[in-house]
GUMARKOL-562118 format. One record per residue (C-alpha): x, y, z; residue in three letters. Coordinates in steps of 0.5 Angstrom, whole numbers, padded with zeros to 4 digits, always signed. Layout:
BEGIN
XYZAla ...
This chain:
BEGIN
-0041+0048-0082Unk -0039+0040-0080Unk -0037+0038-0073Unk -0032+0035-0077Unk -0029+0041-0081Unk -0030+0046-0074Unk -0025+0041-0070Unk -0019+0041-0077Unk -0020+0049-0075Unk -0020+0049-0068Unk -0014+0044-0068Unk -0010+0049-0073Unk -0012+0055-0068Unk -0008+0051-0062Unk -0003+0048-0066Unk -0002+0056-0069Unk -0001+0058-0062Unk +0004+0052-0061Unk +0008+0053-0065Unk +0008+0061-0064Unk +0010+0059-0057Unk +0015+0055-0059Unk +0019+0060-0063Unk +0018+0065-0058Unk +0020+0062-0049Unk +0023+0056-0051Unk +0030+0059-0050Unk +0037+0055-0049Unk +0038+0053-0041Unk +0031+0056-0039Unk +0024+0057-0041Unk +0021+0064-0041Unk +0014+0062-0037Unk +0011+0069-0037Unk +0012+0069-0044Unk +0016+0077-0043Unk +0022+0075-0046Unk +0026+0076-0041Unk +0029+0071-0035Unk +0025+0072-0029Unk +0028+0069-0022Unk +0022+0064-0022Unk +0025+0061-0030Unk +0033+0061-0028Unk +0034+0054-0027Unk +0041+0057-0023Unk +0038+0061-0018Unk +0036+0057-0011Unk +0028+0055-0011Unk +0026+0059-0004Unk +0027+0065-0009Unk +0024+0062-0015Unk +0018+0061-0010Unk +0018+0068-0008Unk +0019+0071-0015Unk +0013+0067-0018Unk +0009+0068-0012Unk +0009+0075-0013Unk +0007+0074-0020Unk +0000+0071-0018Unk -0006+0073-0018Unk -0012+0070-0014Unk -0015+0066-0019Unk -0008+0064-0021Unk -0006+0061-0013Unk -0012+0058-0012Unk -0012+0054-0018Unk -0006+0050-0016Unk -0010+0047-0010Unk -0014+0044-0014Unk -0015+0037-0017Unk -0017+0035-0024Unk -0019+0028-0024Unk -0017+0026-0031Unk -0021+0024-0038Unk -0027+0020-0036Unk -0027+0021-0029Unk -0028+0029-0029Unk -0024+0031-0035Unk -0029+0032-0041Unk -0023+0032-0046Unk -0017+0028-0046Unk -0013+0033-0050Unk -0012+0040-0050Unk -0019+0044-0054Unk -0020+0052-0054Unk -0025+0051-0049Unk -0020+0050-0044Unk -0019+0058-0045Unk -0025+0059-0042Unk -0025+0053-0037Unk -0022+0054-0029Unk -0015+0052-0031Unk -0014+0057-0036Unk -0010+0059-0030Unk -0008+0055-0029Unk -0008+0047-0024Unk -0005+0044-0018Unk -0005+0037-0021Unk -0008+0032-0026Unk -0010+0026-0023Unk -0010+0019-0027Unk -0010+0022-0034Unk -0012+0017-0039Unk -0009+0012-0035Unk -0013+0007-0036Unk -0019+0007-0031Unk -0023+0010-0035Unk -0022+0005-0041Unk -0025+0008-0047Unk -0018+0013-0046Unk -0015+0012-0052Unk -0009+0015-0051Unk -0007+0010-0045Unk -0003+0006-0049Unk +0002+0005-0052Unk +0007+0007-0048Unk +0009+0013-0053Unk +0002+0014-0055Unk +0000+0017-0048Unk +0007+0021-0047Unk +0004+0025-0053Unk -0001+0027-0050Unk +0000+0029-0043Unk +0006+0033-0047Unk +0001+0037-0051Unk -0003+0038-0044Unk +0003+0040-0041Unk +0005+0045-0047Unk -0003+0049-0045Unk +0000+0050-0039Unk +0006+0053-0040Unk +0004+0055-0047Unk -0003+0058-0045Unk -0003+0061-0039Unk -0001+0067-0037Unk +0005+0065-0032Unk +0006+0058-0035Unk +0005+0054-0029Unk +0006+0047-0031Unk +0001+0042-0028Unk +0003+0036-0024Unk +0002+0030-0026Unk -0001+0025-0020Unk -0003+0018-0020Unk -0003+0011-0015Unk +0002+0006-0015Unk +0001+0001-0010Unk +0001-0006-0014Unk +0005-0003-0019Unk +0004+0004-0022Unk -0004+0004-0023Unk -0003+0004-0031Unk -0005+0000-0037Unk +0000-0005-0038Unk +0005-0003-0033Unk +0008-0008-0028Unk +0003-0012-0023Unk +0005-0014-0016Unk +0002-0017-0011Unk -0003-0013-0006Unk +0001-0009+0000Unk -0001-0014+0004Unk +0003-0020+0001Unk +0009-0016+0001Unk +0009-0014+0006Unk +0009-0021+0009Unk +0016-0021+0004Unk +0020-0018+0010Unk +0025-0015+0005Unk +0027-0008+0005Unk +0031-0009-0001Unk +0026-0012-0006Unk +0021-0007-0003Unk +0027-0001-0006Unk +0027-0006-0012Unk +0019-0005-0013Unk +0019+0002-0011Unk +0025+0004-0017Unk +0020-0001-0021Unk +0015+0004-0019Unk +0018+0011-0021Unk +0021+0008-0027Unk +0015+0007-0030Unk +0011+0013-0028Unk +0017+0017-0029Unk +0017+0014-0037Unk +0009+0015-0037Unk +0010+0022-0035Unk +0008+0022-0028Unk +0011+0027-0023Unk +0008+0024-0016Unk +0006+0017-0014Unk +0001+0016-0009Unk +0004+0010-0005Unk +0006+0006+0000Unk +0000+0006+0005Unk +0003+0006+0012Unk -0004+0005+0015Unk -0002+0001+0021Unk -0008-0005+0021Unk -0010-0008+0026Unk -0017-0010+0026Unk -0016-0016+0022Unk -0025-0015+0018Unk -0023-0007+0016Unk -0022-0008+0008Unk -0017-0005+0007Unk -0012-0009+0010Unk -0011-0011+0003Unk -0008-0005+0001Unk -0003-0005+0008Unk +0003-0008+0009Unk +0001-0011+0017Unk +0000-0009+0025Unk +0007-0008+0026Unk +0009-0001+0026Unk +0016-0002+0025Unk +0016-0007+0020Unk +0012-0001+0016Unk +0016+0004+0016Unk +0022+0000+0014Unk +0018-0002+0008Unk +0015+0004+0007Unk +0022+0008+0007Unk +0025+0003+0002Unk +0018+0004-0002Unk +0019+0011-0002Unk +0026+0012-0003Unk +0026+0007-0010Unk +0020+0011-0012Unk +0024+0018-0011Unk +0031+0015-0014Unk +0028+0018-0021Unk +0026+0025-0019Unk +0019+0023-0017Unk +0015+0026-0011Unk +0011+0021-0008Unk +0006+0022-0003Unk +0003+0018+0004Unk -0004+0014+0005Unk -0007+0015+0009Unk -0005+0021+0014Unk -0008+0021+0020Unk -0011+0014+0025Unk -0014+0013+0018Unk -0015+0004+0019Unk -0017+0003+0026Unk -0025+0004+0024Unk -0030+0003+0030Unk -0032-0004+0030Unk -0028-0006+0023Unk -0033-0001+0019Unk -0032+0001+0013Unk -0036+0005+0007Unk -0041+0011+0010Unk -0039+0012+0016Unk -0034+0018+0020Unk -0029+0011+0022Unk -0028+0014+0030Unk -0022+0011+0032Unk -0023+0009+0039Unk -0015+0010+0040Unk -0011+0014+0046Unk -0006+0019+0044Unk +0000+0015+0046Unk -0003+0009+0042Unk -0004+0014+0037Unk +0004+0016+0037Unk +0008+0010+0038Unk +0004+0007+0033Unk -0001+0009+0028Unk +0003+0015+0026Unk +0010+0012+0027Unk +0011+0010+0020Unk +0009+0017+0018Unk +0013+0020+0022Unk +0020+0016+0021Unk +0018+0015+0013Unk +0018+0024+0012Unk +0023+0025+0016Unk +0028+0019+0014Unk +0026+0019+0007Unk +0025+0026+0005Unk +0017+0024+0002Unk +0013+0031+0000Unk +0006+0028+0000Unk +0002+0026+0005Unk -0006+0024+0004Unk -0011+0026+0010Unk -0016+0022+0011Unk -0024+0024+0012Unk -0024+0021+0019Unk -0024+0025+0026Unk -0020+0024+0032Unk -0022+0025+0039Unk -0028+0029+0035Unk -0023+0033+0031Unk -0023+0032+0023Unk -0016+0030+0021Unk -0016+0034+0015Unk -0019+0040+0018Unk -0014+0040+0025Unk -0008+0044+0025Unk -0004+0039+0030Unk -0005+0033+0025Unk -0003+0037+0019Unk +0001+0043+0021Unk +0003+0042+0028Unk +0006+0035+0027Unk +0007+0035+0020Unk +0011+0041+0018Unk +0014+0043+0025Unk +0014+0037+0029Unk +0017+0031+0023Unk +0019+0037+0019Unk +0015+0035+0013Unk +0016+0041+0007Unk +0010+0037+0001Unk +0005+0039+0001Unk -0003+0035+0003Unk -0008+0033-0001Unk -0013+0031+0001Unk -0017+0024+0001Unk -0024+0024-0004Unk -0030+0028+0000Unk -0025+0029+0006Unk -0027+0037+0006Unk -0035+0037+0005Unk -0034+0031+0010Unk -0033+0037+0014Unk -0039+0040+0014Unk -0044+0033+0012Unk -0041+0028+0016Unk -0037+0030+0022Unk -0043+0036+0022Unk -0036+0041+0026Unk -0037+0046+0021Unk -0045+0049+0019Unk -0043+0050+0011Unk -0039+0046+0006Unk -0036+0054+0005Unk -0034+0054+0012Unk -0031+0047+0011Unk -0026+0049+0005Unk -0024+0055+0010Unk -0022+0050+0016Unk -0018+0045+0011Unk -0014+0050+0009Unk -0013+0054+0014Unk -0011+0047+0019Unk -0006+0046+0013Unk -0009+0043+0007Unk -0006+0045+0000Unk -0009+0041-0004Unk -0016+0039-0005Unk -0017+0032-0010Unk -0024+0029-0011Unk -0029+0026-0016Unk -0033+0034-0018Unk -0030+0039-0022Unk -0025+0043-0019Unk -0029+0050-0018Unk -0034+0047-0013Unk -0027+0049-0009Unk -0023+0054-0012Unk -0030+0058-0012Unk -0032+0058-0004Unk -0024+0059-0003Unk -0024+0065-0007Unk -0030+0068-0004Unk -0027+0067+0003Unk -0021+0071+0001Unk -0025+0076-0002Unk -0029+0077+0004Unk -0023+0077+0009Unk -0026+0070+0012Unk -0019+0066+0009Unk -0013+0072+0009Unk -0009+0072+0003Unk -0003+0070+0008Unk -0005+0063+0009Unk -0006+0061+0001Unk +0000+0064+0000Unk +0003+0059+0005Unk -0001+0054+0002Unk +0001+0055-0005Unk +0009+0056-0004Unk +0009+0049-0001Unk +0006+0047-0008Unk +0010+0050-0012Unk +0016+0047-0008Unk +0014+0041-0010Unk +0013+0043-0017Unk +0020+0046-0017Unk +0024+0040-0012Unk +0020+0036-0018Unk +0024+0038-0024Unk +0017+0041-0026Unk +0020+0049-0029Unk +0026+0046-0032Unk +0024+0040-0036Unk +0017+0040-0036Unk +0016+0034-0042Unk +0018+0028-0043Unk +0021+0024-0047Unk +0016+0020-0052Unk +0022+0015-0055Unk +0025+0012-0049Unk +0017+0011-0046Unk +0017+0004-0050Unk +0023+0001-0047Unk +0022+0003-0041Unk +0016+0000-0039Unk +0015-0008-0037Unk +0023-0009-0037Unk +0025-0016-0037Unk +0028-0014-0031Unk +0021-0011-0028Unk +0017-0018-0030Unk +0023-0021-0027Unk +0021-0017-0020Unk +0014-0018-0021Unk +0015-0025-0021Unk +0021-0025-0014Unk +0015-0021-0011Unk +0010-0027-0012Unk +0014-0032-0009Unk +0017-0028-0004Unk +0010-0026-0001Unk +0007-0034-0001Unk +0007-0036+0007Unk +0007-0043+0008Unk +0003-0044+0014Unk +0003-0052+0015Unk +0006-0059+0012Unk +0007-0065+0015Unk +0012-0067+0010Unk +0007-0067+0004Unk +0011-0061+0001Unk +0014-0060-0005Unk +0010-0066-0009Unk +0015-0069-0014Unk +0012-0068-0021Unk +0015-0075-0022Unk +0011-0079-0016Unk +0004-0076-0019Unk +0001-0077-0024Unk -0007-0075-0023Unk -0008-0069-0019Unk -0016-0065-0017Unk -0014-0058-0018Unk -0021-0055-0014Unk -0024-0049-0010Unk -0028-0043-0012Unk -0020-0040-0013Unk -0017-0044-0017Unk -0018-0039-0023Unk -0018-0033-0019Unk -0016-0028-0024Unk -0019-0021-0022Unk -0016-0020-0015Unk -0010-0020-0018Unk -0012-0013-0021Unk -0013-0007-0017Unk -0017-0001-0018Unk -0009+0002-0015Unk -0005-0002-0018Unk -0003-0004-0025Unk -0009-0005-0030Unk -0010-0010-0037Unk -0005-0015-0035Unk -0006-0023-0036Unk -0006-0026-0029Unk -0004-0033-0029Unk -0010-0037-0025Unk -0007-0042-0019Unk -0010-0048-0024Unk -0006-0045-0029Unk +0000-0043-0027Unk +0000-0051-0025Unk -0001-0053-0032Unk +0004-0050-0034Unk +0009-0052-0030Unk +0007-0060-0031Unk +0009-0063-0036Unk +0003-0066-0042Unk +0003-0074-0038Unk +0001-0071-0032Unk -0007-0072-0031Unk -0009-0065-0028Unk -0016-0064-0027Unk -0021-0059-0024Unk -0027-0058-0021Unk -0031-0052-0018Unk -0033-0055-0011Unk -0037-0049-0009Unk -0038-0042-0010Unk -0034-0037-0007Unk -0039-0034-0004Unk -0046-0038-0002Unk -0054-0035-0004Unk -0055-0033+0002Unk -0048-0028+0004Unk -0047-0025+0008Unk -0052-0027+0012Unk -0048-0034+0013Unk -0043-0031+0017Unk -0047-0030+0022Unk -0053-0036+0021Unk -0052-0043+0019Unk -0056-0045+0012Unk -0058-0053+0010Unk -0054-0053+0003Unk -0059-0054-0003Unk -0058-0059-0009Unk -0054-0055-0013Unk -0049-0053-0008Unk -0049-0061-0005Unk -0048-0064-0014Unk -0042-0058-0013Unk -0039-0062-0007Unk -0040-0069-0010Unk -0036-0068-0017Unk -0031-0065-0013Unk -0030-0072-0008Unk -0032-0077-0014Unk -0026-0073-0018Unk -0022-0074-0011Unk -0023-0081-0011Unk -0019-0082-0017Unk -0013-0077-0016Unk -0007-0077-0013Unk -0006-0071-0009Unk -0012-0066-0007Unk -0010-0058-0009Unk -0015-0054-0006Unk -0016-0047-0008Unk -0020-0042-0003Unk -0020-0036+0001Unk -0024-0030-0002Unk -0025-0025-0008Unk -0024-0017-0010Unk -0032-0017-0008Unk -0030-0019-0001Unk -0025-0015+0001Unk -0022-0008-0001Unk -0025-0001+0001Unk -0031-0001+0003Unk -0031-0008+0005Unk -0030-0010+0011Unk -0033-0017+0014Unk -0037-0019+0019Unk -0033-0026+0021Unk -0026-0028+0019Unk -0029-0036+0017Unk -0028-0038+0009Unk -0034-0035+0007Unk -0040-0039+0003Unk -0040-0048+0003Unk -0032-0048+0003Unk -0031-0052+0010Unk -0036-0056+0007Unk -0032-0058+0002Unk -0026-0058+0005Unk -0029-0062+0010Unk -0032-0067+0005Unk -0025-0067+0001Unk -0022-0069+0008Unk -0026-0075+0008Unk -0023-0079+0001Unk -0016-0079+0005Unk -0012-0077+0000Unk -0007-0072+0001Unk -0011-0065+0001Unk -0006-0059+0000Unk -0010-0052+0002Unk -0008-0046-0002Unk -0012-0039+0000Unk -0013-0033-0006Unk -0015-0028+0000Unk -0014-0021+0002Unk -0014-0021+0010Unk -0012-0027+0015Unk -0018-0031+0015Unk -0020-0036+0021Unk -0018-0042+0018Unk -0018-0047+0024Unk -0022-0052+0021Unk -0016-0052+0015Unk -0011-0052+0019Unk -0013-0058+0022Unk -0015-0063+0015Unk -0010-0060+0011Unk -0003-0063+0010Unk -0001-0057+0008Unk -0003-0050+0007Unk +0000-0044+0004Unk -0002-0037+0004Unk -0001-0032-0002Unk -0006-0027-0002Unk -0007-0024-0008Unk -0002-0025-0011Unk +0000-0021-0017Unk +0000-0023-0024Unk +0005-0029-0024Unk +0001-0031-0018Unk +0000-0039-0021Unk +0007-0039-0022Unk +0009-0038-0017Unk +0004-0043-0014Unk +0006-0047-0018Unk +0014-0048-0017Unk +0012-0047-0009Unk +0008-0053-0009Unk +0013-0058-0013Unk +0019-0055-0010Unk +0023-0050-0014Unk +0022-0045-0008Unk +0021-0046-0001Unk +0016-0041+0001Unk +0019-0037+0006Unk +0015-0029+0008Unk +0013-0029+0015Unk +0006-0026+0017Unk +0006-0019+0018Unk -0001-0020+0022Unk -0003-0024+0027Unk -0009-0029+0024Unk -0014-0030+0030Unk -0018-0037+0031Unk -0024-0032+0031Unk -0026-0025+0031Unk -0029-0026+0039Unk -0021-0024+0040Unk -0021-0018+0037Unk -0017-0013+0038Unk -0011-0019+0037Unk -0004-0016+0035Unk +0003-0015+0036Unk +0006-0011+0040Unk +0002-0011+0045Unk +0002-0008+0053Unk +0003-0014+0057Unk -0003-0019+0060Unk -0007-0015+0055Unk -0007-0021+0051Unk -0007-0027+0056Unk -0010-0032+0060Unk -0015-0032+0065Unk -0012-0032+0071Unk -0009-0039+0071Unk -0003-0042+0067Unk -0004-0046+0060Unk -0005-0043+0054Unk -0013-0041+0055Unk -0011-0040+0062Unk -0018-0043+0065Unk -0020-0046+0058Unk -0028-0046+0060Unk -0029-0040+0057Unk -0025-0037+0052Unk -0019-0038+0047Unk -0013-0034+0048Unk -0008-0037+0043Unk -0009-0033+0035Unk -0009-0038+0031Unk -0001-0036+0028Unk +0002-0031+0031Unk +0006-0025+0028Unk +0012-0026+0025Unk +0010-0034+0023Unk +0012-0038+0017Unk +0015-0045+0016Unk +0020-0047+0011Unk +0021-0054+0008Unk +0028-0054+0011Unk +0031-0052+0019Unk +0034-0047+0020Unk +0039-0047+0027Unk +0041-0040+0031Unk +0047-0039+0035Unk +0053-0035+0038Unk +0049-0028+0040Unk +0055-0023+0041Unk +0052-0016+0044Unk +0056-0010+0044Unk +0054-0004+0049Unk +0056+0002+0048Unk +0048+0006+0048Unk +0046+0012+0053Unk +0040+0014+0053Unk +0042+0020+0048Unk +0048+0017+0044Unk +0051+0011+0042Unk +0050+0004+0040Unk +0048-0003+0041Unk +0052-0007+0036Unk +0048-0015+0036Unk +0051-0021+0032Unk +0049-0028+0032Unk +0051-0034+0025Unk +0044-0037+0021Unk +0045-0044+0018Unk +0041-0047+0014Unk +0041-0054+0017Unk +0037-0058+0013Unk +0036-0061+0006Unk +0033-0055+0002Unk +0035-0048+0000Unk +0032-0044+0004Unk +0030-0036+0006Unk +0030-0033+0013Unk +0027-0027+0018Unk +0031-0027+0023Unk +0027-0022+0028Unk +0030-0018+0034Unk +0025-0016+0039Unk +0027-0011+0045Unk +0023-0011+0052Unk +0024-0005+0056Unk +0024-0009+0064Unk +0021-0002+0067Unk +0018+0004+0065Unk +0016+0011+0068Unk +0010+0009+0063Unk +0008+0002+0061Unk +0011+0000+0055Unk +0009-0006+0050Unk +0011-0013+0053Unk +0016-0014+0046Unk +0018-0009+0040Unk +0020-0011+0033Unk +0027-0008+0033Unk +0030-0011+0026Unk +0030-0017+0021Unk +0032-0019+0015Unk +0031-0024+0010Unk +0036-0028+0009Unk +0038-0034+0002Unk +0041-0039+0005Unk +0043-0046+0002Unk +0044-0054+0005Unk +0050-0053+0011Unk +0051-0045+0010Unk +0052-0040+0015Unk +0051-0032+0015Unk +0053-0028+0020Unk +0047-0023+0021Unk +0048-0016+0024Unk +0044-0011+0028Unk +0045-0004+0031Unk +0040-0002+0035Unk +0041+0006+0037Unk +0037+0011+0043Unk +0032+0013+0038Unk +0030+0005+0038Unk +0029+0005+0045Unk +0025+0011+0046Unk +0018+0012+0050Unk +0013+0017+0051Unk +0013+0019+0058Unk +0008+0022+0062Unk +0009+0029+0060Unk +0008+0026+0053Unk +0015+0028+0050Unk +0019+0022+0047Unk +0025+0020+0052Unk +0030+0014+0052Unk +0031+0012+0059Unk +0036+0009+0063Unk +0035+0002+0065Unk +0035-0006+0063Unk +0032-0009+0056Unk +0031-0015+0055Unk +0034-0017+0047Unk +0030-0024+0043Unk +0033-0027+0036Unk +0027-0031+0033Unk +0024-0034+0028Unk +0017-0031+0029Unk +0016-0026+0035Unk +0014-0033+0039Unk +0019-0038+0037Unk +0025-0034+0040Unk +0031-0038+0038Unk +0036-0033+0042Unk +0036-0028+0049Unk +0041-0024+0052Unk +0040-0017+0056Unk +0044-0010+0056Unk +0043-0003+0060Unk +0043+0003+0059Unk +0047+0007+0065Unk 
C-alpha cells in the first residue's frame, strides 16, 4: 500500500472519531470532557473554579497529572507533526499535556500552518479537538509562546527591543502594545504569553540587556504592570521572565555558565525582585519563568523560597512556574547541588516548579517524575498541588469552556491599521536624542546632497527577534531616508567600514593597523563626504553582537567605527550620528565630533521611519534613558539608584574628585534626554497627609512648552529618605509621566505618593515605612532636578 493511500485512511480514521465526538460531548452550555454523557462539576461552566479543580483532580491518574507538567516544544523544534496523527495515540500526550509552546509559529520556517492567520487557527483547533476529543478526560492543551517585540509569530506586529521601549517612559503606550500583544495571540489561538521581561539590568556588557526595559526598578515595574495588564485585557495568561536574580551574571557573563549573581539580600529585594513582586501582585500576572541560575548557592529553580515562599505566600502569586530551558538538568550538570538529573526533577517540583519547558521530548521529565512517585521519593500531594496551580491557569483562562478559536475573525485581527500605527508611535517614541548643537531637525529644503554612511545604514535583521515578531519588512534608516526626501534631493550612500573588523573581539581589548581594504572603505566614504551637504551616519552593533548569550567585553563602537567617524569629522561637514544598537555604548569620541547624535536601538519595523521624520523634524525626539550609559566598562557597576558616595569622587570636589586617577561622571545619566524645543517647571504644590501606614502625598507642579517646536516630556519624581535605620539609596524614582506639549502650552501634572513608595527594609529584614524627613526632586533627568521641596512623616 502507498504511503500515500495509508495517510487518506489514517486521516478518514481520525476525521471518523471526530466526528463521532462531536455528535456525542459537545453539549449546549458545556462540553462533556470525560465523554460519560453526564455534566461532571470539573465540565459546568457555572460551578466555581476551586470545585472544578477538585472534581477534575480527583478523575486523574498519574500518568494523566504528570503530563500537565510538561512542555511540548512545537512542530520543527520538538513536535514531529504539526497536526494531530494516529500516533499520537501511542505518543506521551495520549494523556494528556501541560502546554504546546510555538506551534507552527514561524521559528520553524518550514511550518506550513504559520500563515495565513486562518490557516494557523485551523490547525491548532484540530490539535486542541485530539485533547478534548482523544483523551481520556479531555484536558485541553494550553497554547504558549513569546511576546516581547510583539507576539513571536510570522507576520504579527513588530516593535522595537525592550530596551527602546522602555526608553519611551509611557505607561499607557506600553498598555497599547500589550493590548497589541494579547490581541493577536488571542486571534492566532495562544492562551499565555511570555512577556514583559522584568529582569532589572544593571551591568551594562550582559546581552540580554536588549530584552530589558532598563536598571531602575520602578521604571520596570510601571511598564511591566501596563504590559501585563494589556496582554490579560483579552483573557489571556501571561507569564514573567525571568524569575529569579536572573540579569546580574558574574563579570557580565553570559552562555554556559552558572550566572552567580554576587547580590546582597536586601539589594536582592528592593531591587531585582521588586518589579516581580509589584507586577503579580498589583496586576494579577499567573505565570512566572524561573531561571537556570543560583543565589547564594541555592539554584532558583530548585528553592522553596524563590518559588514557593515568596511567590505564593509572600506576593500571593496563584500561576503556575515554568521553567526556563535546561533549568532542571542544571540542577544536577552545573550547579552540581543534586547527585542525578532523577534527583534534580525531584528538588524543582518539590521547591515549586510546575511546569518543566525545554528543547527534548517531554518523557525525559515526565518518566523520572513517575518513577519518583512510584518510589515514595515525590509524594502524590505535592504533584497534586503542582498540578491544581495548572489546571487553575487552564480554568482562569477560558480554556474548559471554550477550548477553540474562532478562524473567520483570525485575518482581521492581526496587523490592524491601528496596531501598525502603534508600531510606528512605538519607534519614534523610543528614539533618545543624545546631542545637538542646532543641527536638528535638517530642512529638507536646505539640502540637497546627503552622505548616508556606516556599517548600520541598511540594518534590517536587529529589528527581528527570535521573541518577537517574525517575517516582517523592516524599513533600513537609508531607506526610511529615502522615502521621506523627495526625487531632487541627492541621497547618497557608502559603507565606511564593517561592523565588525577582521580581528573582533580581540579589537576590543588590542589595537590593530588597519588594512588596505578597511582604509579604501574609510576613503570612499570621506571622497562622498566632501561633496555632501550634511553627514548621516549610521553605527552601533547588530543582532550578533548583543542578545542572549552575547555579552561584550568593551562598550566602545566595535571594529573600524571611530576611525571612520574620526575621518568624517575632519571634512567639516555637519556629522549627524544615529546609533542601531542593543546596550548603552561608550560613545565618548561620538559625543564630542558629532553635531548631533540620536539613539534608536533596535528600533522595530518602521525604524527608518521613524529616523527619518526625527532627522528632518516631524517629531522631536523625546524618550529618556532607562540606563546610565558609562564613559567606559572601568566603571562598571554604574547605575541608578544608588547608595550614597558609592558613585562619587575621590575624595575632594569636582566632577572626578581628584581627576588623577579615575572618571567618575557616566557618559549620560539615567533619565537623560534632549528635545528640539525647552521645557520650564514651576509652581510645586505638595499636599502631606502620609503616616507611616496610611495616607498620601499629593505632588503638583505646571510644565510649558517654552520653545518653538512640539515637543513630549518625562518629568521624573525622585525621593530621598534624609535618615534610615539602614542606609537606603541617595535618590529613588518615584513617578513620571510623558507628556505632549505644543509651543507656550502648559499642563499641570500630578503625583501621588502612598506609604508603600516610602518603605525600607530594616534590619529585622521586614518592609516598614519609617517616620522621618524626605527630600522630593521634579527633574527632567535624575540629575538635571528642576524643582525641590521636603515632607515628613510624623
Amino acid at each position: 500500500m502507498s504511503p500515500a493511500k495509508i495517510t487518506f485512511i489514517l486521516c478518514c480514521q481520525v476525521l471518523a472519531c471526530n466526528l463521532f465526538a462531536s455528535d456525542t460531548i459537545y453539549k449546549t452550555g458545556w462540553i462533556d470532557f470525560n465523554k460519560n454523557g453526564i455534566k461532571d462539576i470539573y465540565e459546568d461552566p457555572k460551578a466555581p473554579i476551586d470545585k472544578r479543580i477538585d472534581d477534575l483532580l480527583s478523575q486523574m491518574t498519574l500518568e494523566e497529572k504528570t503530563c500537565q507538567m510538561v512542555t511540548l516544544y512545537g512542530y520543527g523544534r520538538v513536535a514531529k507533526d504539526e497536526l494531530p496523527t494516529e500516533g499520537w495515540k501511542q505518543e506521551l500526550w495520549k494523556d494528556g499535556l501541560g502546554n504546546i509552546d510555538e506551534a507552527s509559529n514561524g521559528v520553524y520556517k518550514e511550518a506550513k500552518y504559520k500563515y495565513p492567520y486562518d490557516k494557523h487557527i485551523w490547525a491548532l483547533n484540530q490539535i486542541q479537538k485530539f485533547f478534548v476529543e482523544q483523551t481520556r478526560l479531555g484536558i485541553p492543551v494550553e497554547f504558549t509562546n513569546e511576546g516581547i517585540r510583539g507576539l513571536n509569530h510570522y507576520k504579527a506586529t513588530s516593535f522595537p527591543a525592550q530596551i527602546g521601549m522602555g526608553c519611551t517612559w509611557h505607561k499607557d503606550l506600553l498598555h497599547q502594545v500589550g493590548l497589541c500583544i494579547g490581541a493577536e495571540g488571542r486571534a492566532l489561538g495562544y492562551n499565555n504569553i511570555y512577556s514583559p521581561v522584568l529582569d532589572v539590568a544593571r551591568d551594562q556588557r550582559w546581552g540580554r540587556i536588549v530584552e530589558c526595559f532598563g536598571e531602575d526598578p520602578f521604571l520596570l515595574a510601571e511598564l511591566g504592570i501596563q504590559v501585563s495588564k494589556g496582554i490579560q485585557s483579552h483573557g489571556l495568561a501571561n507569564t514573567l521572565k525571568h524569575y529569579a536574580v536572573y540579569s546580574a551574571p558574574k563579570g557580565g557573563r553570559d552562555g554556559h555558565v552558572r550566572l552567580d549573581p554576587h547580590i546582597a539580600p536586601r539589594e536582592m529585594h528592593q531591587l531585582y525582585l521588586y518589579p516581580f513582586k509589584r507586577a503579580i501582585m498589583e496586576a494579577g500576572v499567573l505565570g512566572v519563568m524561573s531561571s537556570y541560575n543560583d543565589y547564594d548557592g541555592v539554584p532558583v529553580s530548585a528553592s522553596h523560597y524563590f518559588l514557593y515562599d515568596l511567590l505564593r505566600k509572600t506576593y500571593g502569586f496563584k500561576g503556575y512556574v515554568v521553567s526556563d530551558s535546561d533549568a532542571v538538568a542544571w540542577v544536577h550538570s552545573k550547579h552540581r547541588v543534586a547527585e542525578s538529573y532523577k534527583d534534580a526533577v525531584r528538588q524543582t517540583v518539590e521547591a515549586g516548579l510546575n511546569v518543566r519547558t525545554t528543547f527534548n521530548h517531554p518523557a525525559n521529565f515526565v518518566n523520572p517524575l513517575r518513577e519518583l512517585v512510584n518510589e515514595g521519593a515525590l509524594s502524590t500531594a505535592v504533584v497534586d498541588e503542582r498540578v491544581k496551580d495548572i489546571l487553575y491557569v487552564k480554568f482562569k483562562e477560558g480554556l474548559f469552556d471554550q477550548p477553540y478559536r474562532n478562524e473567520e475573525t483570525a485575518n482581521a485581527a492581526v496587523r490592524t491599521p491601528a496596531h501598525l500605527e502603534l508600531a510606528k508611535q512605538a519607534s519614534r517614541e523610543s528614539l533618545v536624542l543624545l546631542k545637538n548643537n542646532g543641527t536638528l531637525p535638517l530642512k529638507a529644503s536646505e539640502v540637497q546632497n546627503i552622505l548616508v554612511v556606516g556599517p548600520n545604514a541598511k540594518a534590517k535583521k536587529s529589528s527581528i527577534s527570535r521573541y518577537g515578531a517574525l517575517g516582517v519588512d523592516i524599513i533600513s534608516p537609508l531607506e526610511g531616508i529615502r522615502n521621506y526626501l523627495p526625487e531632487d534631493v541627492k541621497i547618497d550612500y557608502a559603507l565606511g567600514c564593517e561592523l565588525k573588523d577582521s580581528n573582533w573581539p580581540h579589537s576590543e581589548v588590542m589595537q590593530y593597523d588597519i588594512n588596505p581594504d578597511e582604509q579604501n572603505h574609510i576613503d570612499e566614504a570621506v571622497n562622498k563626504a566632501k561633496i555632501s551637504d550634511v553627514i548621516i551616519a549610521v553605527f552601533g552593533e547588530d543582532e550578533s553582537m548583543v542578545g542572549e548569550n552575547l555579552s561584550r567585553t568593551s562598550l566602545d563602537l566595535p571594529g573600524r567605527q571611530n576611525d571612520l567617524l574620526k575621518a568624517l569629522k575632519s571634512t567639516g561637514k555637519p556629522l549627524i550620528v544615529v546609533l542601531i544598537h542593543g546596550r548603552p555604548l561608550s560613545v565618548n569620541y561620538a559625543q564630542q565630533a558629532a553635531d548631533a547624535m540620536i539613539a534608536a536601538w533596535f528600533p522595530g519595523e518602521f525604524g527608518g521611519q521613524a529616523i527619518a521624520e526625527a532627522l528632518f523634524g516631524e517629531f522631536s525626539p523625546g524618550g529618556k534613558l532607562s540606563t546610565t550609559w558609562p564613559a567606559t566598562v572601568g566603571q562598571i557597576p554604574l547605575n541608578f539608584p544608588f547608595k550614597p558616595y558609592s558613585q562619587a569622587g575621590q575624595a575632594k570636589e569636582g566632577p572626578h574628585g581628584t581627576g588623577e586617577s579615575r572618571i567618575v561622571e557616566p557618559l549620560y545619566a539615567f533619565g537623560y534626554g534632549l528635545s528640539y524645543t525647552s521645557f520650564e517647571y514651576d509652581n510645586l504644590h505638595i499636599n502631606n497627609n502620609l503616616t507611616t501606614s496610611s495616607g498620601e502625598l499629593s505632588v503638583t507642579f505646571d510644565i510649558t512648552n517654552s520653545g518653538n517646536y512640539a515637543g513630549d516630556e518625562v518629568p521624573q519624581l525622585y525621593i530621598h529618605d534624609e535618615y534610615g535605620s539602614v542606609v537606603t539609596y541617595e535618590w529613588q524614582l518615584r513617578g513620571f509621566e510623558r507628556l505632549h506639549l505644543k509651543p507656550g502650552e502648559k499642563q499641570q501634572v500630578s503625583f501621588i505618593i502612598k506609604p508603600e513608595d516610602l518603605s525600607l527594609l530594616n534590619q529585622h529584614m521586614e518592609y516598614v515605612t519609617e517616620t522621618g524627613r524626605f527630600q522630593l526632586a521634579i527633574g527632567s533627568s535624575s540629575t538635571d532636578i528642576r524643582l525641590k521641596s521636603s515632607f515628613e512623616i510624623k
